[in-house]
N, CA, C and O atoms as a CHARMM CRD file, in Angstrom:
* protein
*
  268
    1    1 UNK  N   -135.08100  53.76000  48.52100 PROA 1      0.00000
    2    1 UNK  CA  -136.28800  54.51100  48.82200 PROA 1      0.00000
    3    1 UNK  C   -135.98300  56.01000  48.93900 PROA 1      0.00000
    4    1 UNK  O   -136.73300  56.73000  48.27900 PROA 1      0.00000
    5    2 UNK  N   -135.10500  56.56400  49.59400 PROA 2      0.00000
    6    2 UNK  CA  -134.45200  57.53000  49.70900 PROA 2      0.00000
    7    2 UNK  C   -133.68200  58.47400  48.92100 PROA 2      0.00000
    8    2 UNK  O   -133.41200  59.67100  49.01800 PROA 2      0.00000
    9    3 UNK  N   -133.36400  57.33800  47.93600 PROA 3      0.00000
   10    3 UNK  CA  -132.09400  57.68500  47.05000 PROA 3      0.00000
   11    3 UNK  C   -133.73100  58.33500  45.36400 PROA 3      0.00000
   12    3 UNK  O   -133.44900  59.25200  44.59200 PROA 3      0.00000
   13    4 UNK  N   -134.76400  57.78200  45.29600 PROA 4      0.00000
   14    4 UNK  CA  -135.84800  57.93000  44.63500 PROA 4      0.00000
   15    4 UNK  C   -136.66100  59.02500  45.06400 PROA 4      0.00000
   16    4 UNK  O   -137.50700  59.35600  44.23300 PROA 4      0.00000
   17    5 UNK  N   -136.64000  59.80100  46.32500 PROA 5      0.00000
   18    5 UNK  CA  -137.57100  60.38100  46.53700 PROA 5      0.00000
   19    5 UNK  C   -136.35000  61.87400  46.49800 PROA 5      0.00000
   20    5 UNK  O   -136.88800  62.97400  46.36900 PROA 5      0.00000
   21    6 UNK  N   -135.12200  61.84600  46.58700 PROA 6      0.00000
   22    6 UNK  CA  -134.17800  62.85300  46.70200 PROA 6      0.00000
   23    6 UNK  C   -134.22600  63.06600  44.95000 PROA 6      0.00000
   24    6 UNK  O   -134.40600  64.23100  44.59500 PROA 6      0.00000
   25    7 UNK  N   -134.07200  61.98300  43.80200 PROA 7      0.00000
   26    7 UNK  CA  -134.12100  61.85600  42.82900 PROA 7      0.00000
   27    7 UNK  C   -134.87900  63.11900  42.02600 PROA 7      0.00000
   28    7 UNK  O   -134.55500  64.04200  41.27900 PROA 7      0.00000
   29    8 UNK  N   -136.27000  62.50300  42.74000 PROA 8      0.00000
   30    8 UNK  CA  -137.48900  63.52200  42.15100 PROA 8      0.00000
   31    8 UNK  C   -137.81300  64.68100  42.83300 PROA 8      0.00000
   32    8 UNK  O   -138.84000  65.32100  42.61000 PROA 8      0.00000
   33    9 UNK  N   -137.18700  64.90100  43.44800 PROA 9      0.00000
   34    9 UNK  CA  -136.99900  66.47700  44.13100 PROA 9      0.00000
   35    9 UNK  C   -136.11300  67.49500  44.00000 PROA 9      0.00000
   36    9 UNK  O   -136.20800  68.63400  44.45700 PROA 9      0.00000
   37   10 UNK  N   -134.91700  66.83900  43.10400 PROA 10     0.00000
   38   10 UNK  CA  -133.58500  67.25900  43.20100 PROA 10     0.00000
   39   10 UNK  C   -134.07500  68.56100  42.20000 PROA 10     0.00000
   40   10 UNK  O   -133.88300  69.74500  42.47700 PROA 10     0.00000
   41   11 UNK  N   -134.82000  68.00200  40.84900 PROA 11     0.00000
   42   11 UNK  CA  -135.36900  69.10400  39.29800 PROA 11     0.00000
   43   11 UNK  C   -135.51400  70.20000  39.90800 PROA 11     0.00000
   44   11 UNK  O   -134.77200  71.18200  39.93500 PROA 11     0.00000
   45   12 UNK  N   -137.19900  69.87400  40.75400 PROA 12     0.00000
   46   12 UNK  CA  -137.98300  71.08900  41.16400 PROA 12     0.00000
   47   12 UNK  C   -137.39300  71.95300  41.80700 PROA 12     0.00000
   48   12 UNK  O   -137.66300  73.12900  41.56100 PROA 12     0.00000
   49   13 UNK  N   -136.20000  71.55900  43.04000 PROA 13     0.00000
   50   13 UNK  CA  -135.43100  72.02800  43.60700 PROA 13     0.00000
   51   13 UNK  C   -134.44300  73.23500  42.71700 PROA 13     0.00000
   52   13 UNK  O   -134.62200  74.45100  42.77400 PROA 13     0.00000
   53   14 UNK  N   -133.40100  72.53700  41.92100 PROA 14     0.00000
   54   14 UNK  CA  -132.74200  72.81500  40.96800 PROA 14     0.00000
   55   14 UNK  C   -133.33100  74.19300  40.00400 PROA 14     0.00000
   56   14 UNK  O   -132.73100  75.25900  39.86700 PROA 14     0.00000
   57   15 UNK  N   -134.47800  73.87700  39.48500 PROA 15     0.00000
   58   15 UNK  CA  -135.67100  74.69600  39.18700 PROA 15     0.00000
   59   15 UNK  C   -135.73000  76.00500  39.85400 PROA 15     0.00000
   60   15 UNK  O   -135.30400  77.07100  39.41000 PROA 15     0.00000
   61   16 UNK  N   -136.36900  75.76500  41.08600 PROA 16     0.00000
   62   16 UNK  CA  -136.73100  77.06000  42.24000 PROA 16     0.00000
   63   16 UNK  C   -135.43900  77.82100  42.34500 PROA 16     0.00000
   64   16 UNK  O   -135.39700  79.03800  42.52300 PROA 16     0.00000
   65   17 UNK  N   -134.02400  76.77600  42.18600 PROA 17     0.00000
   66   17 UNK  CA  -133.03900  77.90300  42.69400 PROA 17     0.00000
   67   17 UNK  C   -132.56900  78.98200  41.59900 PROA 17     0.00000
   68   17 UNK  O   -132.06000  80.08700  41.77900 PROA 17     0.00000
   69   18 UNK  N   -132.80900  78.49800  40.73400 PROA 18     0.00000
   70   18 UNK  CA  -132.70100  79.18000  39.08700 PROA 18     0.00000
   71   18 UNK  C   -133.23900  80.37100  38.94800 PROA 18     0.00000
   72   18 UNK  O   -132.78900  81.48500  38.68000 PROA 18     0.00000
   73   19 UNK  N   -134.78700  79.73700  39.28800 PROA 19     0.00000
   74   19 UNK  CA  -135.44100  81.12500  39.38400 PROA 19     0.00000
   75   19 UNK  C   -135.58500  82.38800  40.29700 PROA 19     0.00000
   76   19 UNK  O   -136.18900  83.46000  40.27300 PROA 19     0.00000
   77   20 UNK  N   -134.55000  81.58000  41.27500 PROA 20     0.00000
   78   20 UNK  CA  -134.64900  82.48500  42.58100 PROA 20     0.00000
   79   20 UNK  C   -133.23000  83.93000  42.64000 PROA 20     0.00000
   80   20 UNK  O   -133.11000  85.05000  43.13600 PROA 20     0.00000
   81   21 UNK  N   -132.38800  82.94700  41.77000 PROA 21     0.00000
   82   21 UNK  CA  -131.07800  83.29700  40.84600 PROA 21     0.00000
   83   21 UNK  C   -131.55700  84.54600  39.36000 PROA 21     0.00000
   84   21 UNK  O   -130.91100  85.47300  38.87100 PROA 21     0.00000
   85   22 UNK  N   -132.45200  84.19300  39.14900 PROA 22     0.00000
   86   22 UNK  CA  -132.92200  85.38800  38.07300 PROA 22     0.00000
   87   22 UNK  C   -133.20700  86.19000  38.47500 PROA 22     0.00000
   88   22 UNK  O   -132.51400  87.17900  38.23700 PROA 22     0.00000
   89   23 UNK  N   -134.62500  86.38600  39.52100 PROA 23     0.00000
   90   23 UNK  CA  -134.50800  87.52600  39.84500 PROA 23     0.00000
   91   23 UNK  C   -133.29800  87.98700  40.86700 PROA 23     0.00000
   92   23 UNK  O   -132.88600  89.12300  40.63200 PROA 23     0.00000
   93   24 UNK  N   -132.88300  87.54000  41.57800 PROA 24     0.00000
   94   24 UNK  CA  -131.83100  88.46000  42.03500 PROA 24     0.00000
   95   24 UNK  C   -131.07700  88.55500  40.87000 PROA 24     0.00000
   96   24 UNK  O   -130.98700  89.75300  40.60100 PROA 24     0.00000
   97   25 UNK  N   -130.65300  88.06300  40.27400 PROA 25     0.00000
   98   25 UNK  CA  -130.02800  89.25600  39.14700 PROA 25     0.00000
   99   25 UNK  C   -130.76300  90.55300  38.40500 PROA 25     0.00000
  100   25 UNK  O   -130.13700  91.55900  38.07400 PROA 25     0.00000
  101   26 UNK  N   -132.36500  90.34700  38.17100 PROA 26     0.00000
  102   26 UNK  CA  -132.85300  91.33100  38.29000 PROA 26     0.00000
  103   26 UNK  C   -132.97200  92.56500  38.97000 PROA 26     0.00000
  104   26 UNK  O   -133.21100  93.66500  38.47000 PROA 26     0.00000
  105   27 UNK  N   -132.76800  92.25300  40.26500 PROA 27     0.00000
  106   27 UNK  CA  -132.20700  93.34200  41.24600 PROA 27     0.00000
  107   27 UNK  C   -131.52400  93.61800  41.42500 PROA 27     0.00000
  108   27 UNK  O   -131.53200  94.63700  42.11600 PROA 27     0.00000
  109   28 UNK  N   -130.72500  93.27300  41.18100 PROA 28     0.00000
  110   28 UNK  CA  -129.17900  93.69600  40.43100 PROA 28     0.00000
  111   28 UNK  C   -128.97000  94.90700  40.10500 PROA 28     0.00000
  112   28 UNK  O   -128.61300  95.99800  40.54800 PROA 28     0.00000
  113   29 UNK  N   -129.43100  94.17000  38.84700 PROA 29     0.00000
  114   29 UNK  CA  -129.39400  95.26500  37.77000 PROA 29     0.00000
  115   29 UNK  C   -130.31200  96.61600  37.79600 PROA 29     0.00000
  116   29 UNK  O   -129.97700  97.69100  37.30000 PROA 29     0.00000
  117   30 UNK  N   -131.62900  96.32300  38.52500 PROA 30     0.00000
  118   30 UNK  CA  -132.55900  97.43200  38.87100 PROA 30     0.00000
  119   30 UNK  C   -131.89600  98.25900  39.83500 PROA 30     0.00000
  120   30 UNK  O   -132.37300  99.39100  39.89700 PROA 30     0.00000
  121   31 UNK  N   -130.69700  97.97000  40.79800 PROA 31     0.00000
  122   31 UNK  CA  -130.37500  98.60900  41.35100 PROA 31     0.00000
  123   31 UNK  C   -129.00300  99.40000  41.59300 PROA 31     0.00000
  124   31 UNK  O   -128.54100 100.13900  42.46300 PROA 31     0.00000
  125   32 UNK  N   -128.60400  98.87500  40.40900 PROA 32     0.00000
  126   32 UNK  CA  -127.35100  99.53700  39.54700 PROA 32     0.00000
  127   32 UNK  C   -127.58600 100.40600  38.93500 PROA 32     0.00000
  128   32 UNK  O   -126.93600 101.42000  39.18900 PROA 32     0.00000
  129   33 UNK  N   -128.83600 100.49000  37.58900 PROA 33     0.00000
  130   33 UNK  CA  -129.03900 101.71300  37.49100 PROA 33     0.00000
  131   33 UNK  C   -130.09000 102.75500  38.52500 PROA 33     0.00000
  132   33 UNK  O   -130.56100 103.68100  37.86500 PROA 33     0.00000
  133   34 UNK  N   -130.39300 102.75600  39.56200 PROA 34     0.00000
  134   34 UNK  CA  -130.59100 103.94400  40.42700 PROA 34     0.00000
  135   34 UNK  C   -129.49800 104.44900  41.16000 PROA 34     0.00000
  136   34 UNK  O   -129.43900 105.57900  41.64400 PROA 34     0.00000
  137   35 UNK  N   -128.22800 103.16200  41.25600 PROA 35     0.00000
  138   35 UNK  CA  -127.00900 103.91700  41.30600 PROA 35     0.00000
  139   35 UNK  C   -126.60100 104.75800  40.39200 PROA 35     0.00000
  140   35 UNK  O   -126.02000 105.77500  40.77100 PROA 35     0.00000
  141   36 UNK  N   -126.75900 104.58400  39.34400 PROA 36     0.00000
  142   36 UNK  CA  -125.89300 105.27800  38.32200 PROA 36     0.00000
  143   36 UNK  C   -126.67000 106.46500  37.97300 PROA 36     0.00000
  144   36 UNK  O   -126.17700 107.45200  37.42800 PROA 36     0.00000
  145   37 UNK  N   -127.97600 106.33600  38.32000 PROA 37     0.00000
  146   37 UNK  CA  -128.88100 107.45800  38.57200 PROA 37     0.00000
  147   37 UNK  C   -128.13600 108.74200  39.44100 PROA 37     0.00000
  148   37 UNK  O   -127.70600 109.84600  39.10700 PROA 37     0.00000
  149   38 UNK  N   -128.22000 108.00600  40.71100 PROA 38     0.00000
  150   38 UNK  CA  -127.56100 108.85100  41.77800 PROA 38     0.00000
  151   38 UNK  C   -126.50100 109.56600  41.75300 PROA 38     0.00000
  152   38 UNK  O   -126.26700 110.67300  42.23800 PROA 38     0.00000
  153   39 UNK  N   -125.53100 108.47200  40.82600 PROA 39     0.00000
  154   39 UNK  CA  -124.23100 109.04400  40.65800 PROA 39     0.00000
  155   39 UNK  C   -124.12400 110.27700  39.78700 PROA 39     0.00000
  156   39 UNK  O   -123.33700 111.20400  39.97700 PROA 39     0.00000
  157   40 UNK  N   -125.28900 110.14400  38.50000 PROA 40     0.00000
  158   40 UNK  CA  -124.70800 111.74900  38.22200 PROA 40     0.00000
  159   40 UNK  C   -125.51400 112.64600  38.30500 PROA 40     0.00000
  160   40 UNK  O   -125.36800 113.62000  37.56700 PROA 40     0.00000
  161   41 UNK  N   -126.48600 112.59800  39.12500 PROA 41     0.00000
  162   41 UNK  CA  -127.28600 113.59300  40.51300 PROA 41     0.00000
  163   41 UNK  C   -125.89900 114.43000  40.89500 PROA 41     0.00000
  164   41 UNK  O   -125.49100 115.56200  40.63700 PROA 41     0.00000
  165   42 UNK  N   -125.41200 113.35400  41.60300 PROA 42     0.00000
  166   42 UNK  CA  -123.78600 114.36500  42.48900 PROA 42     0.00000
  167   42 UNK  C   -122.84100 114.60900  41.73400 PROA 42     0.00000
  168   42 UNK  O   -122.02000 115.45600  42.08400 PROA 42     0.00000
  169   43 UNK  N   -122.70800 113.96200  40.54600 PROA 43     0.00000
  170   43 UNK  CA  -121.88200 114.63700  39.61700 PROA 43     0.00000
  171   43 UNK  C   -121.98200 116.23200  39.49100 PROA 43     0.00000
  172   43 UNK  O   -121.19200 117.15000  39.71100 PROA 43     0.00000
  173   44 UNK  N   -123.64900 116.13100  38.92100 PROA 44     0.00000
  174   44 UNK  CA  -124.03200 117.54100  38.26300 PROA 44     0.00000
  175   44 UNK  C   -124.16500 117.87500  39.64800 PROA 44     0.00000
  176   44 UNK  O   -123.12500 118.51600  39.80100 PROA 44     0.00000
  177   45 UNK  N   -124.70800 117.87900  40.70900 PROA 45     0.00000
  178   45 UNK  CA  -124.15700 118.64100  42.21300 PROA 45     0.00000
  179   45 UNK  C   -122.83900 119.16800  42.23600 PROA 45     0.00000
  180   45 UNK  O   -122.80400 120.34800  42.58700 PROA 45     0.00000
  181   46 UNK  N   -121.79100 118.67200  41.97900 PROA 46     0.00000
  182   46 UNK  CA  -120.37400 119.16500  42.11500 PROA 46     0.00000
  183   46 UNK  C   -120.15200 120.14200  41.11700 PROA 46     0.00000
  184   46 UNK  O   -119.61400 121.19200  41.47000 PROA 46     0.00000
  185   47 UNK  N   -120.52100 119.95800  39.74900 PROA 47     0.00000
  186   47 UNK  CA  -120.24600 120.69600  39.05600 PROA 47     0.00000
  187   47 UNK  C   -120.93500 122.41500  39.45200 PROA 47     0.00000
  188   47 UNK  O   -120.33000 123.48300  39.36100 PROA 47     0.00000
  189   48 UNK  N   -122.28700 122.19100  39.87100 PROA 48     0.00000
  190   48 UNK  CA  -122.59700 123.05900  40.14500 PROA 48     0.00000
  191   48 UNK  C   -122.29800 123.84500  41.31200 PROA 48     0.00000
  192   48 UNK  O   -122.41100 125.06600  41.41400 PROA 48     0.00000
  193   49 UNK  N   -121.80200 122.81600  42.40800 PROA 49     0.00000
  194   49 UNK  CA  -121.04400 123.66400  43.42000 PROA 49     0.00000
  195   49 UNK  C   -119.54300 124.54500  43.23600 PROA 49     0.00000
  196   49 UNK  O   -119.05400 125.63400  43.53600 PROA 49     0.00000
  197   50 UNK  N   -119.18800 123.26200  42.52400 PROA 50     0.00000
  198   50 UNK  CA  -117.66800 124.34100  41.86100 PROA 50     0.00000
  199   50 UNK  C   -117.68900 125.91000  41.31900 PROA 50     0.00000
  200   50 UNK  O   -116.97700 126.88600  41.55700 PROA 50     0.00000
  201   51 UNK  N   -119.07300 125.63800  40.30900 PROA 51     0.00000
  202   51 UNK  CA  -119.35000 126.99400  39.38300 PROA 51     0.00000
  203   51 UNK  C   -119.73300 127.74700  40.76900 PROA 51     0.00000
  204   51 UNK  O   -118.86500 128.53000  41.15500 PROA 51     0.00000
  205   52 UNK  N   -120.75400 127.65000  41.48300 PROA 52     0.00000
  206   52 UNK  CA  -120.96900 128.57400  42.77500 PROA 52     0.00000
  207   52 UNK  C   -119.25800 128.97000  43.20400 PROA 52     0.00000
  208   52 UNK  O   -118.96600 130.16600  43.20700 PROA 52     0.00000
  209   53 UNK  N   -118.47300 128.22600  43.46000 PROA 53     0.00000
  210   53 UNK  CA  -117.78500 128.59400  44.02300 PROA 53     0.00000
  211   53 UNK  C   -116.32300 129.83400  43.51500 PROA 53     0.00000
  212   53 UNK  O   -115.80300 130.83700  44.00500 PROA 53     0.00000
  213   54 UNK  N   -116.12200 128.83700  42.05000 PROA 54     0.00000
  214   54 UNK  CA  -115.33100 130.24200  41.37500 PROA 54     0.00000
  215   54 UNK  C   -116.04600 131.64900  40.89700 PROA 54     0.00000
  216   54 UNK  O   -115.52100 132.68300  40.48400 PROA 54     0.00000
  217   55 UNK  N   -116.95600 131.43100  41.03100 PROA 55     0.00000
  218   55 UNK  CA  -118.33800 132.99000  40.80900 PROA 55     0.00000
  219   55 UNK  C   -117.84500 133.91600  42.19400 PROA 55     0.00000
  220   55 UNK  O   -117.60600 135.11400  42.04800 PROA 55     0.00000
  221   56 UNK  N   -117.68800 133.09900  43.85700 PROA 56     0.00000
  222   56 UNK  CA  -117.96200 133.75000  44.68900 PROA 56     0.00000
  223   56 UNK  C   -116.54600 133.99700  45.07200 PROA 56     0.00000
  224   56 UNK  O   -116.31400 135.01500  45.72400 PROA 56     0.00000
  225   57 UNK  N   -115.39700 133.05900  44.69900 PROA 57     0.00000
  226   57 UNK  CA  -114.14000 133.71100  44.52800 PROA 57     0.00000
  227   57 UNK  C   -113.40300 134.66800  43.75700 PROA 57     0.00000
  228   57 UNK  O   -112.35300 135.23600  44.05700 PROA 57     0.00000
  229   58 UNK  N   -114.35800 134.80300  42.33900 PROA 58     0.00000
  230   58 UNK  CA  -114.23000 135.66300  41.28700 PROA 58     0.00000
  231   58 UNK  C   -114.67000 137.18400  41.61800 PROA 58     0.00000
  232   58 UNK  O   -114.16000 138.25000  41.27200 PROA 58     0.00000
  233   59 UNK  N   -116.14800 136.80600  42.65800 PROA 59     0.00000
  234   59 UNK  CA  -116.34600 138.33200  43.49300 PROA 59     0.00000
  235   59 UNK  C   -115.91200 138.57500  44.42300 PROA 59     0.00000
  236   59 UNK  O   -116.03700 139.75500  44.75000 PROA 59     0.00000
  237   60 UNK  N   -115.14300 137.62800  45.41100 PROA 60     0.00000
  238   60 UNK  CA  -114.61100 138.23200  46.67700 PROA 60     0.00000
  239   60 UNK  C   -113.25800 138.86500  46.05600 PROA 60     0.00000
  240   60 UNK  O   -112.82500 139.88400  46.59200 PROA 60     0.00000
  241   61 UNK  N   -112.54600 138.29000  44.91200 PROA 61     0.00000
  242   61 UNK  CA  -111.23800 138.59700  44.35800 PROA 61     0.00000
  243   61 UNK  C   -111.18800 140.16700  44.18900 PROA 61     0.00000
  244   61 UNK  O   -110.44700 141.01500  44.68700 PROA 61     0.00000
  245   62 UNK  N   -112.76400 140.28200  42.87100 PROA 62     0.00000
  246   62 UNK  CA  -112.86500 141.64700  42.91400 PROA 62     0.00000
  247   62 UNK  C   -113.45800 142.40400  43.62000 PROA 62     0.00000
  248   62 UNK  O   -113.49100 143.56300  43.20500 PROA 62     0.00000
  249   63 UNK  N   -114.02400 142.17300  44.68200 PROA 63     0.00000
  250   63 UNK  CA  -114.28000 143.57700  46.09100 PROA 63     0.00000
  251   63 UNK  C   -113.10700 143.58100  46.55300 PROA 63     0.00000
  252   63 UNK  O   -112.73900 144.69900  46.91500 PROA 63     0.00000
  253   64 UNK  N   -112.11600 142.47600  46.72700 PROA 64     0.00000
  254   64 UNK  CA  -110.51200 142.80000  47.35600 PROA 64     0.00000
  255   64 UNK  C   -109.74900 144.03400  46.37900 PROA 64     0.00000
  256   64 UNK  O   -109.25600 145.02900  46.91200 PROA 64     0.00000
  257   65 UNK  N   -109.72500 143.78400  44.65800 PROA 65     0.00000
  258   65 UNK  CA  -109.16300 144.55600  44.37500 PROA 65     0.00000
  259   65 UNK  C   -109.88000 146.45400  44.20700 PROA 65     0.00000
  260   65 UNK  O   -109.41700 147.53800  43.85500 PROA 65     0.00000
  261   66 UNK  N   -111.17400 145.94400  44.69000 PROA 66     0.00000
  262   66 UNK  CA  -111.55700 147.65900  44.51300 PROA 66     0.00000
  263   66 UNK  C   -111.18100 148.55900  45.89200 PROA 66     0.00000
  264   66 UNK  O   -111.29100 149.78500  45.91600 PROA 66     0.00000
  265   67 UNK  N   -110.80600 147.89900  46.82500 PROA 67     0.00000
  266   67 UNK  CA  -110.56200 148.31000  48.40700 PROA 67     0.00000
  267   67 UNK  C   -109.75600 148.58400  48.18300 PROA 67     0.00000
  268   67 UNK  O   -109.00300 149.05100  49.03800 PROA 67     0.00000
């Protein structure tokens, strides 16, 4: 009796977890690329902080050498 009613539940079961398994891989992946989004946000952040920074060492260099 038991062994028949686990039987016919086992699919639907089996079923639901599949689909429950897709989308989280969907989110996954939706949320890998807003990482990878992010990531070269701060990429191009660094780059642009660097350039700020040899600009403002390039002018402190030369007000040192006009003193």
């Amino acid at each position: 009796m038991w062994d028949e009613k686990i039987l016919k539940i086992m699919p639907a079961v089996l079923f639901l977890f599949c689909i429950l398994q897709t989308f989280e891989l969907g989110l996954t992946i939706l949320d890998m690329y807003k990482t990878e989004k992010l990531e070269k946000e701060v990429r191009n952040n660094l780059e642009t902080l660097e350039s700020i920074n040899e600009t403002l060492h390039d002018l402190i260099h030369a007000q040192g050498m006009k003193k």
